[in-house]
N, C-alpha and C positions, 0 to 999 in steps of 0.2 A: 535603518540605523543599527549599528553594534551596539550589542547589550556589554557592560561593563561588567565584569565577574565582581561578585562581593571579596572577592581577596584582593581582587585588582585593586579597588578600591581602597579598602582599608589599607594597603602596601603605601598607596600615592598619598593619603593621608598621614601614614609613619613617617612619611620623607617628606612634608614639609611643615610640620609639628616638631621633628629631631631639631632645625636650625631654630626654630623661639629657644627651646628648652638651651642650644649650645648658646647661645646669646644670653640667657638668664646666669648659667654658668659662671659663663665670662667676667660679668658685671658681677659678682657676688663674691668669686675669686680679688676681683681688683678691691673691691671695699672691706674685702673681709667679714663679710656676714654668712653665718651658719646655714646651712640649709640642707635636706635630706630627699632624695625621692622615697616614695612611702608606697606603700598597696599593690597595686598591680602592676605598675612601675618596675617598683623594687623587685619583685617577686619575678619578675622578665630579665631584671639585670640577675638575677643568680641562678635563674634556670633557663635562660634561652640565651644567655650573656647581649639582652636588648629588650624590642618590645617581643609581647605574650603576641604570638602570630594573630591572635584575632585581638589584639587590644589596640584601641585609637585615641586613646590618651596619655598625657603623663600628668601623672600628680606630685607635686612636689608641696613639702611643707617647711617651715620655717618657724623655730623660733620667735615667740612676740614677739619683742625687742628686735631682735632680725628682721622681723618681717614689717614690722612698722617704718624703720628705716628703708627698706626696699622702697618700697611705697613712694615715702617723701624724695628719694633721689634719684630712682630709677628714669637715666635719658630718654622719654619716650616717641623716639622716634622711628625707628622702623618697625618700633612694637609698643603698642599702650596697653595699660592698665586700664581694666574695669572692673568696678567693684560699684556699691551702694553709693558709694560716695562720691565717685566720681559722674556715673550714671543715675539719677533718682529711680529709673523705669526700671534698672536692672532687677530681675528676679532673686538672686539668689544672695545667700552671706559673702560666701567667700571670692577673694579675687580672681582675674582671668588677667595672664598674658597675653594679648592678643594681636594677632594677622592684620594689617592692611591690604593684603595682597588675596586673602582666600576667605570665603564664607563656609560652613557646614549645615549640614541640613540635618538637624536631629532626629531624633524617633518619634519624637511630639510632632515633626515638621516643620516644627520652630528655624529660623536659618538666622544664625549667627558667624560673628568673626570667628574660623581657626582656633584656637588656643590651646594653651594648657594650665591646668589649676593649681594655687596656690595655696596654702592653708595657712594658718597660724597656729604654732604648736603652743598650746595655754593649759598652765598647770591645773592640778586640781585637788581640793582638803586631803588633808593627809587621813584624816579620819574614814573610816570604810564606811559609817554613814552617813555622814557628811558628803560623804564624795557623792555615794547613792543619788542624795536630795539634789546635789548641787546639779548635779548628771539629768537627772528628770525635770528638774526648772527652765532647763536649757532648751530639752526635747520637749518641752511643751510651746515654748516659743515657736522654735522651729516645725510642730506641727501646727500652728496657729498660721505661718508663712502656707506651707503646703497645701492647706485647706483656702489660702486667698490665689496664690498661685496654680490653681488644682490642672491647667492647662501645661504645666512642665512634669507631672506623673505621668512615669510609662507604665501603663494599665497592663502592657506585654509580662511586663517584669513578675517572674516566681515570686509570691508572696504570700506570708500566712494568714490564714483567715481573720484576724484582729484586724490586721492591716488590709484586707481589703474590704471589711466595716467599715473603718476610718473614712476609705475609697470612697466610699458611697457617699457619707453623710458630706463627702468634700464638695463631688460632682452632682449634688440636690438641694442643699442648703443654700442661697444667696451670701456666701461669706463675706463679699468684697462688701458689701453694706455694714459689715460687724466688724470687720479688722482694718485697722491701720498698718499695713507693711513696712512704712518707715519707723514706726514708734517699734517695732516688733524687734527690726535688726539693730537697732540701738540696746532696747533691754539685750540681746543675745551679745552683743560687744559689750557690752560693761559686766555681765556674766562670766566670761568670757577673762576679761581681763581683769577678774577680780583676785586670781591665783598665780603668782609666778613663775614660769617653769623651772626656772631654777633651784627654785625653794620647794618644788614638791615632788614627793616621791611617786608620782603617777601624774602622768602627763597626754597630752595627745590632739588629736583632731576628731573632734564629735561630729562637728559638721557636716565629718567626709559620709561617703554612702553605708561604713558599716558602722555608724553611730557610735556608741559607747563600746562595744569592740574596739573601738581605732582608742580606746586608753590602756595604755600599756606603762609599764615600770618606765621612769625618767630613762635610768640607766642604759635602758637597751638603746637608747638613741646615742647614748656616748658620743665619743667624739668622730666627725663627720670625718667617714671612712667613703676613699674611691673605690669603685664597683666599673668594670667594665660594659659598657651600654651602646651594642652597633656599633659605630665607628669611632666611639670616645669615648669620654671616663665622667660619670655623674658621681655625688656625695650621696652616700646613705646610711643608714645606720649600723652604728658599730656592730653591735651583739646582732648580726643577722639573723641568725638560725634559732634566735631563741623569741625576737621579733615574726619572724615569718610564723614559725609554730603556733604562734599567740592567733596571727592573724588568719591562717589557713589549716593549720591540724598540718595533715602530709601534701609539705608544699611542693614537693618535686615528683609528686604524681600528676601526670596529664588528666586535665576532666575528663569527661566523653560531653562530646557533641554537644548535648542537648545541653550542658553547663559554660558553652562558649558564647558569651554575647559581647556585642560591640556595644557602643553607642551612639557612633552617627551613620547618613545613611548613604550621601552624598558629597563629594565638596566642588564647589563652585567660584571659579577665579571671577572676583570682581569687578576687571575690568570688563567682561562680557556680562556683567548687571547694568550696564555706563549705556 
């Protein structure tokens, strides 16, 4: 059997992740709701004008009110929504647009639909300690998920020693006996949408993987500005260069090596799961 190159890979997984995201687009274009790609995403449409050669997702986030609306009208037909709500079993907070057509095979081993992630952009106190508390109420839910979910940590992943304490006490302790994960992502939504983004001067996605990093000034998201991305044009935020800085220090410096990770490991057409 031929071995499959890990770029092969990740390449065949950029090209059929590109069509969800052009179809998100589309849909969002026609209704008029707000939306930005963010993180790694963004950071590929202004230095590689696409995806970051070894990155196999796209993140996009959205405005509450945007994105709640998504949700309720989004035709899901040759791509659905999963989220908490719609899945009970699902793991995690935030939404997935998702593949009928392709599975992936995580780093956990976990194999899931295709996708790409959605976020909810939700304000936050204007006040710097307020915002502080509000920020840690949140990450405390959210490590209360982690700790029940402890089978979706990538134990691979660079981490500082705090964190892989937490690791332990995740993968030794019987959590699922102590946490309710439905009651958990309920408190983190009403958290969550306790602050409007509109109304505050600091806004963002906590949720995403670099937690309270991902809050940034309202304003740098400004108004959804097109960004060239592979073969088409994605929204993302206005003040780029002052977002990317926030988000990576020197964003148009290539890592090395050892700082390039993917996320999944395989993808697998589902009609050969049938």
């Amino acid at each position: 059997m031929t071995k499959v190159s890990k770029d092969k890979t990740i390449k065949t997984i950029q090209d059929n992740i590109l069509p969800i995201a052009k179809d998100f687009h589309k849909f969002c274009k026609k209704e008029k709701l707000r939306y930005y790609i963010i993180g790694g995403t963004f950071l590929g449409a202004i230095r590689h004008k696409g995806f970051i050669p070894w990155d196999d997702d796209i993140d996009i986030a959205m405005p509450r009110k945007d994105y709640e609306k998504f949700l309720k009208n989004y035709p899901q037909k040759k791509y659905f929504i999963l989220n908490y709500k719609t899945n009970p079993e699902y793991k995690y907070y935030i939404s997935k647009l998702c593949s009928k057509d392709f599975l992936i095979k995580e780093k956990t081993g976990n194999e899931v639909n295709l996708f790409i992630d959605i976020f909810p952009i939700d304000g936050m106190p204007n006040n710097k300690i307020l915002r502080k508390i509000h920020c840690l109420r949140i990450l405390y839910h959210r490590m209360k998920l982690s700790f029940y979910y402890n089978d979706t940590i990538d134990k691979a992943k660079k981490r500082k020693a705090y964190e892989k304490v937490l690791i332990f006490f995740a993968t030794t302790i019987p959590f699922k006996k102590l946490i309710n994960p439905s009651k958990e992502k309920k408190k983190i939504d009403k958290l969550l949408m306790k602050y409007k983004f509109e109304k505050s001067n600091h806004s963002g996605t906590i949720m995403g993987a670099y937690r309270e990093r991902e809050i940034v000034e309202t304003r740098l998201f400004g108004e959804p500005t097109l960004y060239s991305f592979e073969d088409t044009k994605f929204y993302g935020p206005e003040k780029y260069d002052e977002y990317l800085t926030h988000m990576y220090g020197d964003y148009m410096t290539i890592p090395k090596n050892i700082d390039r990770t993917s996320h999944c490991g395989e993808l697998i057409p589902i009609s050969k799961k049938k």
